[in-house]
C-alpha positions as CSV (number, residue, x, y, z in Angstrom):
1,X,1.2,-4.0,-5.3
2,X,-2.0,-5.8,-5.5
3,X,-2.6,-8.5,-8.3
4,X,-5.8,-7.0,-10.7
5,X,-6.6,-10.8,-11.6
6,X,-7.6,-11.7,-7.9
7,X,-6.9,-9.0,-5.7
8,X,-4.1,-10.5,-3.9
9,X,-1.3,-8.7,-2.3
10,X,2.0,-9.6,-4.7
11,X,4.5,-7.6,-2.4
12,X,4.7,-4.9,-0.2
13,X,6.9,-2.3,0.8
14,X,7.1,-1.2,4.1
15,X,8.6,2.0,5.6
16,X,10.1,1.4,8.7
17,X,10.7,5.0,9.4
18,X,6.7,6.0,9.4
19,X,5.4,6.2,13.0
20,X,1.5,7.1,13.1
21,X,2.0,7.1,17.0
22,X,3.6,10.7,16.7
23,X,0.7,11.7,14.2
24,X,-1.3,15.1,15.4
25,X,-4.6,16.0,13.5
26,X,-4.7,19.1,11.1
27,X,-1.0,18.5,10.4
28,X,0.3,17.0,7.1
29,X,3.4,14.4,7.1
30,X,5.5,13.7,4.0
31,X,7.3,10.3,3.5
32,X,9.3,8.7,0.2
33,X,9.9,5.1,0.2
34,X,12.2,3.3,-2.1
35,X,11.5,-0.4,-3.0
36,X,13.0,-3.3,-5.1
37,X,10.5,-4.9,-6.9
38,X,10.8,-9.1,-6.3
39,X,12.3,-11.0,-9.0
40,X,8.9,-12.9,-9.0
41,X,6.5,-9.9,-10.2
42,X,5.8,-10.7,-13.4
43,X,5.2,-7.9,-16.3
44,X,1.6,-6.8,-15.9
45,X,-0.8,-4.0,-14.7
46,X,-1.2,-3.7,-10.8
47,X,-3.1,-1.7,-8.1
48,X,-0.8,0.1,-6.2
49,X,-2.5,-0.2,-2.5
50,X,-2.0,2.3,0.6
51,X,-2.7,0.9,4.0
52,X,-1.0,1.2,7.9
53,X,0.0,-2.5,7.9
54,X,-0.4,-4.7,11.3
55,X,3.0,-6.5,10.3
56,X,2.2,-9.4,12.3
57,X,-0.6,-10.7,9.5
58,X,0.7,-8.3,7.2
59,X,-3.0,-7.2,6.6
60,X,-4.1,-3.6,7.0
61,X,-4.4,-3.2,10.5
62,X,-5.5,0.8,11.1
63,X,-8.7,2.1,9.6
64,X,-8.0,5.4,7.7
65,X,-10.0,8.1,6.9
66,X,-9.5,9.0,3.0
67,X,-12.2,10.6,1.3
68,X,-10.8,10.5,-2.2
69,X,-9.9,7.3,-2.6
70,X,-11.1,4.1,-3.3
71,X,-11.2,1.5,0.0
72,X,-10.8,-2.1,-1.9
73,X,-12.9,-5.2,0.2
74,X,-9.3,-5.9,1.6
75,X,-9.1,-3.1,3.4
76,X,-6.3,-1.3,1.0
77,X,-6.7,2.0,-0.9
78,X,-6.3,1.9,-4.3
79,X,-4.1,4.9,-5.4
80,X,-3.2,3.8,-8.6
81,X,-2.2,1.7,-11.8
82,X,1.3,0.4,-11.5
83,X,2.7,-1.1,-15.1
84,X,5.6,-3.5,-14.7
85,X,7.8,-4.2,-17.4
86,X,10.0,-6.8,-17.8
């Protein structure tokens, strides 16, 4: 979830279970993550971001090809609005 204010990442939720290692062109691959948000997110309107994280900088770390969405400055996707109520 990316912060609309600054464009900061405010958390992330990683799924442990994705390997893009295994991944073969022309063939599609389904995942669902659960996540808890953090007691700290605050009610507001966020970005929800898709990237392939390098978890050692926690930074998008793979370059993706998506055509129909848009690639923020950060390197993130932007798939969404995520509203957060509290």
């Amino acid at each position: 979830m990316i912060e609309k204010s600054n464009m900061k990442v405010k958390q992330m939720f990683i799924d442990e279970k994705a390997d893009p290692s295994q991944w073969t062109e022309g063939f599609e691959y389904k995942y669902s993550l659960k996540g808890k948000l953090a007691a700290n997110i605050e009610a507001d309107d966020y970005i929800l971001g898709l990237a392939i994280v390098d978890t050692t900088n926690n930074k998008p770390g793979i370059q993706l090809a998506i055509k129909d969405l848009r690639k923020l400055k950060s390197g993130w996707f932007e798939m969404g609005t995520v509203k957060v109520y509290r």
